[in-house]
C-alpha positions as CSV (number, residue, x, y, z in Angstrom):
1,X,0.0,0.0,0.0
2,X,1.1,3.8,-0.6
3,X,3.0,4.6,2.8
4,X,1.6,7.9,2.3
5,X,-1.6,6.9,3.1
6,X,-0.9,4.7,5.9
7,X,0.9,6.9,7.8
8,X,0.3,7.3,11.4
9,X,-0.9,10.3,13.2
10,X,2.0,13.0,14.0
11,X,3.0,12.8,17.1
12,X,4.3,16.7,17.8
13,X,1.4,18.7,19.5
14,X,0.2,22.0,18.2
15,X,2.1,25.3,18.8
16,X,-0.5,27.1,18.0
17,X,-2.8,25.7,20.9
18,X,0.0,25.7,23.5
19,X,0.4,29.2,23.1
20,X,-2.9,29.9,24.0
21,X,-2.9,28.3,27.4
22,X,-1.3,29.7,30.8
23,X,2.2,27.9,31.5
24,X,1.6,25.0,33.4
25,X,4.0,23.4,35.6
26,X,4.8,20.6,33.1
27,X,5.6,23.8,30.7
28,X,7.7,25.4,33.1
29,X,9.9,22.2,34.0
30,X,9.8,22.0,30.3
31,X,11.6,25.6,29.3
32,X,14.2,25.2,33.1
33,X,15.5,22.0,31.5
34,X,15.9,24.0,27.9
35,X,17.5,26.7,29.9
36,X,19.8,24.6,31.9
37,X,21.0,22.2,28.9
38,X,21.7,25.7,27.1
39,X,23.9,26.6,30.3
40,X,25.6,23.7,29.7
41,X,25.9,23.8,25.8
42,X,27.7,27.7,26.5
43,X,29.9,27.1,29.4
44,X,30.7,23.3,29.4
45,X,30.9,20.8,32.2
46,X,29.5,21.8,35.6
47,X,28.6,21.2,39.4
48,X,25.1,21.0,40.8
49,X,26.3,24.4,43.1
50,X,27.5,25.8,40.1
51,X,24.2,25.2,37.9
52,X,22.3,27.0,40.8
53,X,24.4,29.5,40.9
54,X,24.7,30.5,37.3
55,X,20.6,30.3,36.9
56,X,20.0,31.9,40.8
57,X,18.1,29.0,41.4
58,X,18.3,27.0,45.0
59,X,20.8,23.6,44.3
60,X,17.6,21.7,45.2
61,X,15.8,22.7,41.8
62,X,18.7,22.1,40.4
63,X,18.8,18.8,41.6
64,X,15.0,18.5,40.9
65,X,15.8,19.2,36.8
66,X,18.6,17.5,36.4
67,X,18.2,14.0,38.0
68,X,15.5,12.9,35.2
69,X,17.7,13.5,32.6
70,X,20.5,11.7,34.7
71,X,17.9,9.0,34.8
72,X,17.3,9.0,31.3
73,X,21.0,8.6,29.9
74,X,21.0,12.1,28.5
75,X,23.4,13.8,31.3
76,X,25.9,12.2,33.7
77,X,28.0,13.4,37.1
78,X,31.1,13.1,36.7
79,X,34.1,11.5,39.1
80,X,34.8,13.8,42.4
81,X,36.7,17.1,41.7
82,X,38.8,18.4,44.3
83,X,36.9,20.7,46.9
84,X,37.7,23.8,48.1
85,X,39.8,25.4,50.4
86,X,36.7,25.5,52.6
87,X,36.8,22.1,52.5
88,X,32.6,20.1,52.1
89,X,31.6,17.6,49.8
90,X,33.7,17.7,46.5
91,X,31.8,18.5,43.1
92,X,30.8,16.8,40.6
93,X,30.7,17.9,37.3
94,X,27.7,17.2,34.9
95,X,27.7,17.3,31.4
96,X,26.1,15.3,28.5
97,X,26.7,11.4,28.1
98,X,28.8,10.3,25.2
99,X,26.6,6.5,25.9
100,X,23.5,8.7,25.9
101,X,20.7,8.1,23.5
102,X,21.8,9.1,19.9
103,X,19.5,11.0,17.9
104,X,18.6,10.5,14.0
105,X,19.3,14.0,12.2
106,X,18.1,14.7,9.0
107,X,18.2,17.0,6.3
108,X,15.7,17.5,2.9
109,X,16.4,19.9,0.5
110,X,15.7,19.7,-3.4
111,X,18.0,17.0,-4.9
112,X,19.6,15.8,-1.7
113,X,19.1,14.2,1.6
114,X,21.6,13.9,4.6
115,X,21.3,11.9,7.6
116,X,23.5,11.5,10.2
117,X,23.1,9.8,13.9
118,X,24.3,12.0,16.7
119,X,25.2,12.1,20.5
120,X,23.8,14.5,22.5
121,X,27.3,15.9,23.0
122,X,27.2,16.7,19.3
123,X,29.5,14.2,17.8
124,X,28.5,12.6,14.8
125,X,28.4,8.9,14.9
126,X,27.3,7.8,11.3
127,X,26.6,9.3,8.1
128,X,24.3,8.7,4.5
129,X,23.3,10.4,1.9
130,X,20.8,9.9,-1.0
131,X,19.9,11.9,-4.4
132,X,16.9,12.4,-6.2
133,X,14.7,14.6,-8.6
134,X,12.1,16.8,-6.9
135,X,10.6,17.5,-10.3
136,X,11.0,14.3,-12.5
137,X,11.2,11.0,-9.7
138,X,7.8,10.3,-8.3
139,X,6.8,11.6,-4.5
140,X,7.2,7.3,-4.0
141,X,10.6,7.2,-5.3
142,X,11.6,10.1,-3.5
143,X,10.1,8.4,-0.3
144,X,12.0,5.1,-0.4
145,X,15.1,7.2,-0.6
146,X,14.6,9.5,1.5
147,X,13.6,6.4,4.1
148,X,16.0,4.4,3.0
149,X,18.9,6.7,3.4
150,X,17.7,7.3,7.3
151,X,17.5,3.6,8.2
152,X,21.4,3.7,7.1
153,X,21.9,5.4,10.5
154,X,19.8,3.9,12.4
155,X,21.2,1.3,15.3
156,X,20.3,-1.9,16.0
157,X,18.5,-1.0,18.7
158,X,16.2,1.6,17.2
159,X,14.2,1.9,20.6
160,X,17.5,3.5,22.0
161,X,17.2,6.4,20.1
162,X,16.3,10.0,21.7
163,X,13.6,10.5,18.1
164,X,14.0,12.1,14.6
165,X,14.8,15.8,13.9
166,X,14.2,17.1,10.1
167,X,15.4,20.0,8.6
168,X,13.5,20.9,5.6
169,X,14.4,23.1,2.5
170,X,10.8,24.5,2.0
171,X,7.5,26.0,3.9
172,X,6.9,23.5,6.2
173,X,3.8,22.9,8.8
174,X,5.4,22.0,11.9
175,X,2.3,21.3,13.8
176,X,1.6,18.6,11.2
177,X,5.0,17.7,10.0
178,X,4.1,18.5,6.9
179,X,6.0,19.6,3.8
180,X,3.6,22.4,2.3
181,X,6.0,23.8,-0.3
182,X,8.9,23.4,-1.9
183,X,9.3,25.7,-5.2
184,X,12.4,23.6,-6.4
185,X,10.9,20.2,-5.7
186,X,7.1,20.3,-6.5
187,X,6.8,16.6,-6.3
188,X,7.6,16.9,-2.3
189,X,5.3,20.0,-1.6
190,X,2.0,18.6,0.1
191,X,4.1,15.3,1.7
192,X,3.3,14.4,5.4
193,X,6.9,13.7,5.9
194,X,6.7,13.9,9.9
195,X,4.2,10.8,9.6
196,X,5.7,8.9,7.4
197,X,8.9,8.6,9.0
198,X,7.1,8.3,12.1
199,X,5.7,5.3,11.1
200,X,8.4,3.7,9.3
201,X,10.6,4.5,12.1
202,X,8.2,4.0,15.1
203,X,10.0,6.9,16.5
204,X,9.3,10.2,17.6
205,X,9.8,13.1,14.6
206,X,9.9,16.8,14.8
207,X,10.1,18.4,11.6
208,X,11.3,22.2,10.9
209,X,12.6,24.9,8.1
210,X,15.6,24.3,7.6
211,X,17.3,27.5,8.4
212,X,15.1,27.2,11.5
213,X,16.8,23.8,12.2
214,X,20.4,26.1,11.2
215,X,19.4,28.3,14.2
216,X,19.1,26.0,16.8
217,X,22.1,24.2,15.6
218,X,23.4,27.6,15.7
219,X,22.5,28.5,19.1
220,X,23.2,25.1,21.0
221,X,26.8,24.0,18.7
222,X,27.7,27.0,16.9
223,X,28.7,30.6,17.0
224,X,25.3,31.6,18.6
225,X,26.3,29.7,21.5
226,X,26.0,32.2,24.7
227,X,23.9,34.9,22.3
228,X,20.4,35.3,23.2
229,X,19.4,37.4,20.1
230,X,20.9,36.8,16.7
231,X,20.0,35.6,12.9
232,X,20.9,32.8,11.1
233,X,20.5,33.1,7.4
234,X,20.9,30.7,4.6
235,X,21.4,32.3,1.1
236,X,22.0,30.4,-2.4
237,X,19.4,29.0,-4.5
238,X,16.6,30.0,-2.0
239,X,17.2,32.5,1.0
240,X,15.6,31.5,4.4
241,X,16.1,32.6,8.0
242,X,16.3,31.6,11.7
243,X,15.5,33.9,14.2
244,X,16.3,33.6,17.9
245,X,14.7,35.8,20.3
246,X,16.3,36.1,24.0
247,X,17.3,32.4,23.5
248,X,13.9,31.0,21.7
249,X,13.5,30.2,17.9
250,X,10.8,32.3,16.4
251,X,8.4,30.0,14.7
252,X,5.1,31.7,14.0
253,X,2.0,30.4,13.7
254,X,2.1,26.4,12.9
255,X,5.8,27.0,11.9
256,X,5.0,29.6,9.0
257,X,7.6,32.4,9.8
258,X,11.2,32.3,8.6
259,X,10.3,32.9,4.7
260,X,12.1,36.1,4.4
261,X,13.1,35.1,0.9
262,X,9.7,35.9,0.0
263,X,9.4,39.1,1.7
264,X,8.8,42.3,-1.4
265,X,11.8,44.6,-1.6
266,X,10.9,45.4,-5.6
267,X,7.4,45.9,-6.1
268,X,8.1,46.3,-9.9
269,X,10.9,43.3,-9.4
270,X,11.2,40.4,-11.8
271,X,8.6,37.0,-11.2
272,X,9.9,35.2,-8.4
273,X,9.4,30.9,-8.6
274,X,6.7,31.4,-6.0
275,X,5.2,33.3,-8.3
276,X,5.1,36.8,-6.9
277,X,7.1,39.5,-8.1
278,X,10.3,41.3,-6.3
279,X,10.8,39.0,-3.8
280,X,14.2,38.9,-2.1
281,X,15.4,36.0,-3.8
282,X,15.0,38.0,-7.4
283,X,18.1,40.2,-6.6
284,X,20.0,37.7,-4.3
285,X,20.1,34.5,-5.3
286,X,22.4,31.9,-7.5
287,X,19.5,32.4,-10.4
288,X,20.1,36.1,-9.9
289,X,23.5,36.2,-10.4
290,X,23.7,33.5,-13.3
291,X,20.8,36.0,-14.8
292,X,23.2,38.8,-14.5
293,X,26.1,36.9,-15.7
294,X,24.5,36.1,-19.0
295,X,23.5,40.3,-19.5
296,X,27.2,40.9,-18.8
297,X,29.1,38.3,-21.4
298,X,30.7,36.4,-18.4
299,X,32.2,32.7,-19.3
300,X,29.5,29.5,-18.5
301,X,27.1,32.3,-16.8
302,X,24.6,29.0,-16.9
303,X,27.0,27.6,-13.7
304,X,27.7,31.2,-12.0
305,X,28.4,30.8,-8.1
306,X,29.5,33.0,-5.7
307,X,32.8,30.9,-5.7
308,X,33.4,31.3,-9.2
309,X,32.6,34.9,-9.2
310,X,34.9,36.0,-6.6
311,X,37.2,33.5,-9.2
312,X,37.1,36.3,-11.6
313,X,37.0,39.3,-9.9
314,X,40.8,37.9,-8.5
315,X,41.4,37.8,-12.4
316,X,40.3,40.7,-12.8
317,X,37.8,39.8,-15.5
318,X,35.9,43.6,-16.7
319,X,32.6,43.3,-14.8
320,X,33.1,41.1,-12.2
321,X,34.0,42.9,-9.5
322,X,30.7,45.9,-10.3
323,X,28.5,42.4,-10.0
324,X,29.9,41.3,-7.1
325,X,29.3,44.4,-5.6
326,X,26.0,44.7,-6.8
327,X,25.3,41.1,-5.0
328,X,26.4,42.4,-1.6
329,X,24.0,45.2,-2.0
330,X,21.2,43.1,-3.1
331,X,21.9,40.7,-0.2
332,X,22.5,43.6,2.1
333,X,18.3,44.8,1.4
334,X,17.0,42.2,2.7
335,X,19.3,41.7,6.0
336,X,18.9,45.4,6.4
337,X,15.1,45.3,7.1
338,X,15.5,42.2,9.3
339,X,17.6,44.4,11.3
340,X,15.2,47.3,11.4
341,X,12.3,45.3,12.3
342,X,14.0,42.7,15.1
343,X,17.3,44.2,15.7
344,X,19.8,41.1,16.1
345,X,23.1,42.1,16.7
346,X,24.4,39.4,14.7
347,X,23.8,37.6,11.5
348,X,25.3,33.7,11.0
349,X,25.3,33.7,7.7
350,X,25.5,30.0,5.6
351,X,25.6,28.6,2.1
352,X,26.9,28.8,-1.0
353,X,27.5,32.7,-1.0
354,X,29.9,32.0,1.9
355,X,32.8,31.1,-0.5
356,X,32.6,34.7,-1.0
357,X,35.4,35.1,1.7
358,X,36.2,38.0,3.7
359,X,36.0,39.9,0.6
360,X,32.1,39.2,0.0
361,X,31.5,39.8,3.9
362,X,32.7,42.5,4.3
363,X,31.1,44.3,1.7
364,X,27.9,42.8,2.9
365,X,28.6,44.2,6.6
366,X,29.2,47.6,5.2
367,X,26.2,47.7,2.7
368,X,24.0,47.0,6.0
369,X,25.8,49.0,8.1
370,X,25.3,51.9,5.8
371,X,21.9,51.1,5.1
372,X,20.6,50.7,8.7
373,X,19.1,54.0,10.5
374,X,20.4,53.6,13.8
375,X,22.9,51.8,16.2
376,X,21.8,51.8,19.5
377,X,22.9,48.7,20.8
378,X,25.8,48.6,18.3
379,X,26.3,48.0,14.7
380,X,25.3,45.1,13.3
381,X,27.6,42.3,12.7
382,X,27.7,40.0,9.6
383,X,29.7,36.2,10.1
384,X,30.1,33.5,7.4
385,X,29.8,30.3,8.6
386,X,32.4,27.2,8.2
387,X,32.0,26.4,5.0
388,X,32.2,22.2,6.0
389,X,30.1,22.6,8.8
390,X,27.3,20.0,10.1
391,X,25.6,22.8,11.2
392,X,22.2,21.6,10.0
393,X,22.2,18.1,11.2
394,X,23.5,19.4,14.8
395,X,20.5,21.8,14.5
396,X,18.6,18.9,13.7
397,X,19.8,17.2,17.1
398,X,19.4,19.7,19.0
399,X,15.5,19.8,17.7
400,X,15.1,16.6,19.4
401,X,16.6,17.4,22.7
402,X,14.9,20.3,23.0
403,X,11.3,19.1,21.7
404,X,12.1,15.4,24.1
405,X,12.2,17.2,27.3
406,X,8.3,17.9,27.7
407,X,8.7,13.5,27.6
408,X,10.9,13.6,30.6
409,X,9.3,13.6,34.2
């Protein structure tokens, strides 16, 4: 039978509902464990005393927090350190098991899918990888690969693992776990992927946008680690953002915020592939720039990266360097009214356009600098990511631990 129609329920409650209730105690336990595995993501190993101390909490409540997730393999107290001068009981230093429960990360975007199983300390334990064709292979075919490609990770014992965190390259319903577009992969828009893997899996699965998914990876691995404000922004073939807000993704109603892409900065702009005109991604994208390419006589314009344009502005090819210019400017719009309407002091940016170098930043960071009204907390500050990072598929794990906790008593 068609998997997509057998598919169990989803198993991730609705946002939309929890937001409309009063916390409740379960939801408060829920956000000090968050907190406190965030503590310990930023600062590294430490005591019970020192836990309290850092969150002004008693050491009892720290005690109450952390022995669940002592119980449940995901932390451990480490051997005796030596006391203090004062002398008392020596501390112990907790910090996340290596032998804890691994979690399945995954990643969908157009032609590709990555999966990867991960500690909760963030290593990555085993890798796979599958292609497809999101406009010619069946939604089926795509299915089956993208399934088969996850079981490649998954352990023996598949009851030992934490759940499933997906990062998706496309509007996504997170309250459903469902992929509700996907403008370079039509044959994937409208796919209960959450379900599906679900039920395949008989696991947990919490399903996000992927630069969403980049945020949290972001704020619990990367360089938004002890930053409680800041942007994470993907930009190549399609542009997409994470925003955190005093240490929480923003996620909107049923996950539907993050499409900055599709924001207008060109009401007379060019037909976007959503189908609007003057989005963002009209003037900042790789189709963009290989449009711009062909207008200016540039060798294989059809293939035109940010890579191979910063290629031939070191040549010194006529035009290259006015384009690439033109490109930081064009990428500098749209980070410029993120700035003005949520004011992060700091934009992770990844993808393609970050083999632009320091050259490319920089000219970004000054465009927005420039552009931006006022400074009041300080000028904004534009990063490229590693270009090899896992970011994702940490963000991905880091879904999981975060969305598992409400599961923990």
């Amino acid at each position: 039978m068609d998997p997509i129609e057998t598919a169990p329920a989803y198993r991730t409650p609705s946002r939309a509902e929890s937001a409309r209730r009063l916390i409740s105690q379960s939801d408060t336990g829920r956000l000090n464990r968050t907190r406190l595995l965030q503590i310990l993501y930023d600062l590294g190993p430490r005591s019970r005393a020192d836990l309290a101390r850092i969150a002004g909490v008693a050491k009892t409540t720290i005690g109450s927090i952390v022995q669940p997730m002592i119980d449940e393999g995901i932390l451990l107290e480490g051997e005796p350190q030596r006391g203090s001068a004062q002398g008392g009981k020596p501390p112990r230093p907790i910090w996340f098991s290596p032998a804890g429960r691994p979690i399945i990360a995954v990643h969908v975007l157009p032609k590709d899918v990555y999966a990867a199983l991960v500690s909760p300390t963030g290593t990555i334990l085993a890798r796979a990888s599958g292609k497809y064709s999101g406009t010619r292979n069946s939604r089926e075919t795509i299915v089956e690969r993208i399934v088969s490609c996850v079981e490649e990770v998954v352990p023996p014992d598949s009851t030992d693992v934490l759940g499933v965190g997906v990062a998706v390259g496309g509007i996504v319903n997170t309250d459903e776990g469902t992929i509700v577009e996907m403008n370079l992969a039509p044959r994937l828009s409208g796919l209960a992927l959450g379900p599906i893997l679900s039920g395949r899996l008989g696991l947990p699965v919490h399903l996000d946008l992927h630069p969403r998914v980049q945020a949290i990876g972001d704020r619990w691995f990367g360089s938004g680690r002890r930053k409680s404000s800041f942007a994470s922004l993907y930009c190549a073939e399609a542009i997409g953002v994470g925003v955190v807000i005093d240490g929480d993704v923003h996620r909107g109603r049923a996950g539907g915020g993050g499409e900055v892409g599709h924001t207008i900065v060109d009401l007379g702009g060019a037909v976007c592939q959503c189908g609007r005109r003057g989005c963002w991604e009209t003037i900042a994208s790789h189709r963009w720039l290989r449009g711009q390419a062909a207008a200016l006589g540039l060798a294989r314009p059809e293939s035109m990266t940010v890579k191979a344009l910063t290629r031939l502005v070191a040549d010194g090819v006529p035009g290259a360097r006015e384009l690439l210019e033109t490109f930081a400017q064009n990428v500098a719009v749209g980070i410029i009214n993120l700035q003005q309407t949520l004011a992060p002091d700091l934009f992770i940016v990844h993808g393609e356009i970050v083999n632009g170098g320091e050259q490319l930043r920089s000219l970004i960071e000054h465009h927005v600098v420039q552009g931006v009204a006022h400074h009041p907390g300080g000028e904004p500050v534009i990063e490229f990511a590693n270009t090899q990072d896992d970011i994702v598929l940490l963000g991905a794990a880091g879904l999981v631990l975060s969305e598992s906790l409400e599961l923990l008593t």
